[in-house]
C-alpha positions in Angstrom: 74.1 155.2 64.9 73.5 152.9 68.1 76.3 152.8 70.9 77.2 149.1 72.0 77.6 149.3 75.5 80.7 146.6 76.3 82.0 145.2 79.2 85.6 143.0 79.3 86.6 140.7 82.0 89.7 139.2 81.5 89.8 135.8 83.7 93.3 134.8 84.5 94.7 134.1 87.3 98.5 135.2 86.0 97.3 138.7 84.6 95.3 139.0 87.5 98.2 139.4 90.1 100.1 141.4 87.3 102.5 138.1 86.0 101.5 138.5 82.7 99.9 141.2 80.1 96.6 140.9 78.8 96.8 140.8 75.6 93.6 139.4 74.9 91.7 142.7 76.1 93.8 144.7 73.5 92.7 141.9 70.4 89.4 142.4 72.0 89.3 146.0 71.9 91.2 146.4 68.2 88.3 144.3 67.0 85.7 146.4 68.1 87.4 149.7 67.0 87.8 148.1 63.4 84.3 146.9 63.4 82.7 148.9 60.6 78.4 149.0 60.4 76.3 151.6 59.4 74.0 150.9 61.9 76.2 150.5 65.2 79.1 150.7 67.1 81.0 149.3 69.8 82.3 151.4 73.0 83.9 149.7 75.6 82.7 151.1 79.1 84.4 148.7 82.0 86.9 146.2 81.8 88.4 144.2 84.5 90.9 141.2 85.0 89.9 138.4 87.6 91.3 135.7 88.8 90.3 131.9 87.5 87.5 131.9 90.6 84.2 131.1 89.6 82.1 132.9 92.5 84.1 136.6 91.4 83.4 136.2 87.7 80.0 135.4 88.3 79.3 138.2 90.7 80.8 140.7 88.0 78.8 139.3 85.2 75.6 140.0 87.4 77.4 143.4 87.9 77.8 144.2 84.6 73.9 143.1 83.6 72.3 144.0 86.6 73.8 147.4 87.8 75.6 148.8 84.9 73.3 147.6 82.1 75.7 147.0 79.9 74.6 145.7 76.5 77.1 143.5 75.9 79.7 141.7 78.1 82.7 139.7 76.3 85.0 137.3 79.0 88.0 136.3 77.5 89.6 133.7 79.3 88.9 130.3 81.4 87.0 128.1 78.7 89.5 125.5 78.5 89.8 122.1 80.0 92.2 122.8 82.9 90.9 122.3 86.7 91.2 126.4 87.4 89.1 127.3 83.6 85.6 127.9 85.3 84.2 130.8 83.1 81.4 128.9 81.5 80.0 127.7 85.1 80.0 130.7 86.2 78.2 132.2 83.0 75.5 129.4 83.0 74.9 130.0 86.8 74.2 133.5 85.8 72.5 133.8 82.4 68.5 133.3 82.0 68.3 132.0 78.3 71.6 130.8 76.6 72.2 131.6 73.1 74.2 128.2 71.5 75.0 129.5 68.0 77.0 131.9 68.6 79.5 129.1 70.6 78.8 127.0 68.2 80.0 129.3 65.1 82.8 130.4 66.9 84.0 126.6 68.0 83.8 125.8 64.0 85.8 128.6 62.8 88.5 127.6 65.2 88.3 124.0 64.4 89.0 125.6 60.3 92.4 126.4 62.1 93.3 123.0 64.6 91.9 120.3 65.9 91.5 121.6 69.9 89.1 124.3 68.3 86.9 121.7 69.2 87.9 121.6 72.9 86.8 125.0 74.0 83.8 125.0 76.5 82.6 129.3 75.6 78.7 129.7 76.3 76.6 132.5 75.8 73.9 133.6 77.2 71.3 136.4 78.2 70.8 138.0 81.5 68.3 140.6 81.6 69.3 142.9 78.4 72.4 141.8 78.2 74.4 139.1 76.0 77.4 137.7 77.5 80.0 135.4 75.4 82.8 133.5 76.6 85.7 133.8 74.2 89.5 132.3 74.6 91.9 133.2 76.7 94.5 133.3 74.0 94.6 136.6 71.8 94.5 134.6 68.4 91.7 133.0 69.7 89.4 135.7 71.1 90.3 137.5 67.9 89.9 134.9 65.6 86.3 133.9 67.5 85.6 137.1 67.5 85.8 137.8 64.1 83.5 135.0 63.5 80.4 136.5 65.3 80.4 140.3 65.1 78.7 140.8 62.5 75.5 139.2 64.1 76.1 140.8 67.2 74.5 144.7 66.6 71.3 142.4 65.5 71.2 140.5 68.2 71.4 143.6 70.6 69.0 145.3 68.7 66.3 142.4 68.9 67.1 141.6 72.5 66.5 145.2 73.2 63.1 145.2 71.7 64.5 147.3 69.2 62.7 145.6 65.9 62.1 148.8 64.1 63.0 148.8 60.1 66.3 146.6 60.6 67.8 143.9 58.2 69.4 141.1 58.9 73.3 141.0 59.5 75.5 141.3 56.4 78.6 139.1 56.4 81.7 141.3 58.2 84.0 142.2 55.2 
């Protein structure tokens, strides 16, 4: 079974000076627990909270890619249309190749559940060997946008890896 090397940055600038819980991290994080595949699994090996300043996200996403490796880097936070929500500049300054169906799949299955579904500005990308997706800042919606990609996600590691051994294409998550 293939470890999913994860990395969590929590933007907010509330939970960042300690004002509020994240509870997005913990949605995150009961997601990938529950996350059954024969093939993979997801371990979570850095999280950290930022504030809502472009320059310190990007420089941890490059972090996370450049020096630690990681597979797989989920933000959570910053993707709305508020002045201070800067998480998908500072993903598109850093990412080589973005990746606009996984936004895209997660923007329709929160636009199933309201209207502003529609106004979240999440990217993804690849830097290096690593795939970085912006989810909300809200716990239902990380979880819910969540939900709507993992099951493509150990596939996409595995072919961004250059892992294209004997593989089949991602099974719907039941």
């Amino acid at each position: 079974m293939r470890m999913i090397s994860v990395g969590v940055i929590t933007v907010s600038d509330k939970a960042s000076r300690g004002e509020r819980e994240d509870r997005s991290y913990h949605a995150i994080r009961n997601i990938l627990e529950r996350f059954k595949d024969q093939a993979a699994r997801f371990e979570i090996l850095r999280y950290e909270i930022v504030p809502d300043e472009r320059d310190r996200i990007a420089s941890l996403l490059r972090k996370f890619a450049d020096e630690e490796g990681l597979d797989l880097v989920l933000t959570t936070g910053g993707t709305g249309l508020s002045p201070r929500d800067v998480t998908p500049e500072a993903t598109m300054e850093v990412v080589e190749r973005i990746v606009p169906g996984i936004p895209e799949a997660m923007r329709a299955e929160s636009i199933k559940k309201t209207p502003a579904g529609m106004l979240s500005r999440s990217v993804c990308g690849i830097r290096g060997g690593t795939l970085i997706i912006n989810l909300p800042g809200s716990p239902k919606g990380a979880r819910e946008c969540l939900e709507a990609v993992i099951a493509a996600l150990p596939h996409a590691i595995e072919v961004l890896k250059g892992d294209l051994g004997d593989h089949e294409p991602p099974r719907p998550h039941q």
